[in-house]
C-alpha positions, -999 to +999 in steps of 0.1 A: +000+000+000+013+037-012+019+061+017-011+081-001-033+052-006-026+052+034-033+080+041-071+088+053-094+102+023-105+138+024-139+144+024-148+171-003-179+189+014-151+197+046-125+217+023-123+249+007-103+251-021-071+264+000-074+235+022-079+211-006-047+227-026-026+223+005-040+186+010-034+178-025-003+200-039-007+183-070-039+203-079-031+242-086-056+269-066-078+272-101-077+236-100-089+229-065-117+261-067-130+240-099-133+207-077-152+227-053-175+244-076-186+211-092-191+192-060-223+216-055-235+207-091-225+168-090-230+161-056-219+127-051-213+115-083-186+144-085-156+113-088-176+095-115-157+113-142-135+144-154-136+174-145-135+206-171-099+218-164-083+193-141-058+176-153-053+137-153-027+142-127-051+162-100-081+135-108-061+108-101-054+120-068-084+129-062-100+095-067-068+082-044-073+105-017-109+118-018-143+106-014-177+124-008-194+111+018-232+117+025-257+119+054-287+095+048-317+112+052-340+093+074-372+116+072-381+150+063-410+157+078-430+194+069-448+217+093-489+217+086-490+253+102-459+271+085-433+266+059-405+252+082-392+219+074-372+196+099-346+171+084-334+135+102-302+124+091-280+092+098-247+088+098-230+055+092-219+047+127-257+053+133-256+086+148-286+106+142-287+145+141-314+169+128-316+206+111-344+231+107-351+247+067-362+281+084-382+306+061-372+340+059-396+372+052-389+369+019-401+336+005-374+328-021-349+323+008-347+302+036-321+295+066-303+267+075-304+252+111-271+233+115-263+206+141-224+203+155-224+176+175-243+145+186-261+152+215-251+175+234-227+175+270-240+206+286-273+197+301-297+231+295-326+225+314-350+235+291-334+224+262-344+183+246-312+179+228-293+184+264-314+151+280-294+130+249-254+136+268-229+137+241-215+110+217-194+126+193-187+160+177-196+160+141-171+167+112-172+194+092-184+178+063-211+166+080-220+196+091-218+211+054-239+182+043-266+192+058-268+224+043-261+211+005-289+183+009-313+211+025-303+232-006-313+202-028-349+199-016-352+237-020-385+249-042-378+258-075-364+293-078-353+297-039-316+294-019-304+293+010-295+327+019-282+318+060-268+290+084-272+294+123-258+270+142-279+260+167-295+224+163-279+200+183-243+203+204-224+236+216-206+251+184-176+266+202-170+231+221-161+216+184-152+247+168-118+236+148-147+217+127-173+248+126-145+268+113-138+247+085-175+241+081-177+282+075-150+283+055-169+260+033-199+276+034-189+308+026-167+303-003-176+316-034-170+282-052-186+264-026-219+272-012-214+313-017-230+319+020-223+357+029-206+351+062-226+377+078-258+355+070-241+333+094-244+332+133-230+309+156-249+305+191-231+300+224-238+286+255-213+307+268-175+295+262-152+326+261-123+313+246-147+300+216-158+333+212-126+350+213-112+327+189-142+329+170-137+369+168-101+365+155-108+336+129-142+341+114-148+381+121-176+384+098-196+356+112-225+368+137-224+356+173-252+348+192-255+343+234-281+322+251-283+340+285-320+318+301-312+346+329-293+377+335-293+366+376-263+342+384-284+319+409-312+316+383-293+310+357-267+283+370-300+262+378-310+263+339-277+263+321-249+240+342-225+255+321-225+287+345-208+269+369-177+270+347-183+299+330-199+324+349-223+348+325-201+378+334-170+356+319-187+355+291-201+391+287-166+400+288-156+379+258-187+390+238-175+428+243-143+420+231-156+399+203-179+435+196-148+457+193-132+434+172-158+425+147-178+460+152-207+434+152-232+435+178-244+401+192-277+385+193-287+379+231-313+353+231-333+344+263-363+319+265-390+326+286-399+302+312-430+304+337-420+314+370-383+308+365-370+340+345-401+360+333-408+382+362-399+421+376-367+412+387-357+392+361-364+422+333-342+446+356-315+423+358-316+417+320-318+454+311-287+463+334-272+438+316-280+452+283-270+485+296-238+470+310-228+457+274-240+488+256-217+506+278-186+486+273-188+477+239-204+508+217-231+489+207-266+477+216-268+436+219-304+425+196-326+411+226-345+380+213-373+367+234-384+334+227-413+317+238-408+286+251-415+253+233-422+218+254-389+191+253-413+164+261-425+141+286-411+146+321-409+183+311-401+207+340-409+241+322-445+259+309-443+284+284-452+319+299-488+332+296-493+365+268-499+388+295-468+377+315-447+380+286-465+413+277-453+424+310-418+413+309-412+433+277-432+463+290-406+466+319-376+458+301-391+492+275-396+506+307-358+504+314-346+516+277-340+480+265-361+477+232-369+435+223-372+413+191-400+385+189-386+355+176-409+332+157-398+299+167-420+276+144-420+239+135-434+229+172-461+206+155-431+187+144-409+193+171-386+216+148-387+249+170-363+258+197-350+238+220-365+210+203-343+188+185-337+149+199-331+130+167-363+110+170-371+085+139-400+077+124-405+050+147-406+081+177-376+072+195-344+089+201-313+084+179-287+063+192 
């Protein structure tokens, strides 16, 4: 056996053409951009014969050292009550993950909800996908995947216009592989996502998002913060314990001044756990606190919240409480965005996501 033959095969959907010219320094960088390109036409048959301007040389080491791999799509299942659309895939050691085709105001475009990782290791209370623990981080290519197989069931004469990276697993806790994966997605021979229709949502790991600042500066971040008071919050997101919200605050205002983007602070309302008096005042000092520091406003998101299932601990909180909770944050000067969170009738919506087959049981 050759040392290349050897070697592990590269999986197309995880390189951009840099990556793929340094992998394979036979193929030149017009070479390697042409590879790319037609993967997104060809799909898997991309191997099955020549490609327009790459020589013998660079497709016989391609079909040496490359292969493209797919996610088999288990289900797709369609909401009855809007046009979101959640996708079941399989891997072949029989993981199972899932991703959300979200619709955008304007209907030729939707957005991509990508998983990172199977399952995920830290435990959000009111989060399903945290009940599963974590078996594996994904690769990047299967991260990709799921965005080029959405793209292929796309309605005639639509695109995928964004990726946000919150199905299943913590981004930043595999995030060598969601740089990659972005890298991917954003290159003009690839998938030709504007980085800045890409967000990446955080439980809160600061060194992810400082990295994520240097390395991928046009990509949006996003902050789950379930409660803007330290007691409270620790209860619903473990990961407090580690990494304390005010950590994390601080590595979202530096990742502000570098990227002069303001992040997305996302907070899911939960009867009788975050939505009252207090919790608003907290929330808008916080908001205040950042504004302060950073130069910017964070976007508020409140999201309603959506049932993980039987055994659940958490009710979603009544209109008039939630009317209430956004009159006293307006009270303080901190101004909120509604996010629709749809899909719930198939278990597509926030917070939702547990790999369950058609069958109704969670992936393995």
């Amino acid at each position: 056996m050759s040392e290349a033959s050897a070697a592990p095969r590269i999986a197309l959907q995880g390189v951009d053409p840099p990556a793929l010219a340094r992998a394979l320094p036979v193929l030149s960088a017009r070479e390697a951009r042409r590879v790319v390109s037609a993967l997104y036409r060809r799909g898997t048959s991309l191997l099955d014969g020549p490609i327009p301007q790459v020589r013998r040389a660079g497709m016989a080491a391609l079909r040496e050292r490359a292969a493209v791999p797919t996610l088999d799509l288990v289900e797709c299942r369609a909401s009855a009550v809007d046009a979101f659309e959640k996708y079941l895939f399989a891997a072949a050691d029989g993981a199972q993950i899932e991703s959300v085709r979200i619709p955008l105001a304007r209907g030729d475009r939707f957005s991509v909800c990508v998983s990172s990782q199977v399952g995920c290791a830290l435990a959000c209370a009111f989060c399903a996908t945290g009940r599963l623990g974590l078996r594996r981080n994904l690769e990047a290519w299967e991260i990709v995947e799921q965005v080029r197989q959405v793209r292929a069931h796309l309605p005639p004469e639509t695109r995928v216009h964004g990726v946000v990276f919150q199905g299943m697993g913590e981004p930043l806790a595999n995030l060598d592989r969601v740089l990659a994966a972005i890298r991917v997605l954003s290159d003009p021979s690839a998938l030709a996502i504007d980085a800045k229709a890409i967000t990446v949502c955080t439980s809160g790991l600061p060194s992810g998002i400082r990295r994520l600042a240097r390395e991928a500066p046009s990509v949006r971040l996003g902050v789950s913060i379930a409660s803007a008071r330290s007691e409270r919050r620790r209860r619903l997101m473990p990961i407090d314990g580690a990494h304390p919200l005010a950590e994390t605050i601080d590595a979202a205002v530096e990742h502000a001044k570098l990227t002069r983007s303001a992040p997305m602070f996302a907070l899911t309302l939960l009867a009788g756990h975050n939505d009252g008096e207090e919790d608003a005042d907290a929330l808008a000092r916080l908001v205040h606190e950042f504004s302060e520091r950073a130069g910017m406003r964070p976007r508020l998101s409140i999201i309603p919240y959506n049932s993980i299932g039987e055994g659940d601990p958490f009710a979603r909180s009544e209109r008039a409480v939630e009317d209430a909770f956004r009159d006293a944050l307006a009270a303080r000067g901190v101004f909120t965005h509604k996010r629709y969170s749809g899909g719930g009738d198939i278990g597509a919506a926030c917070g939702q996501l547990v790999a369950r087959g058609p069958a109704g049981t969670a992936g393995e």
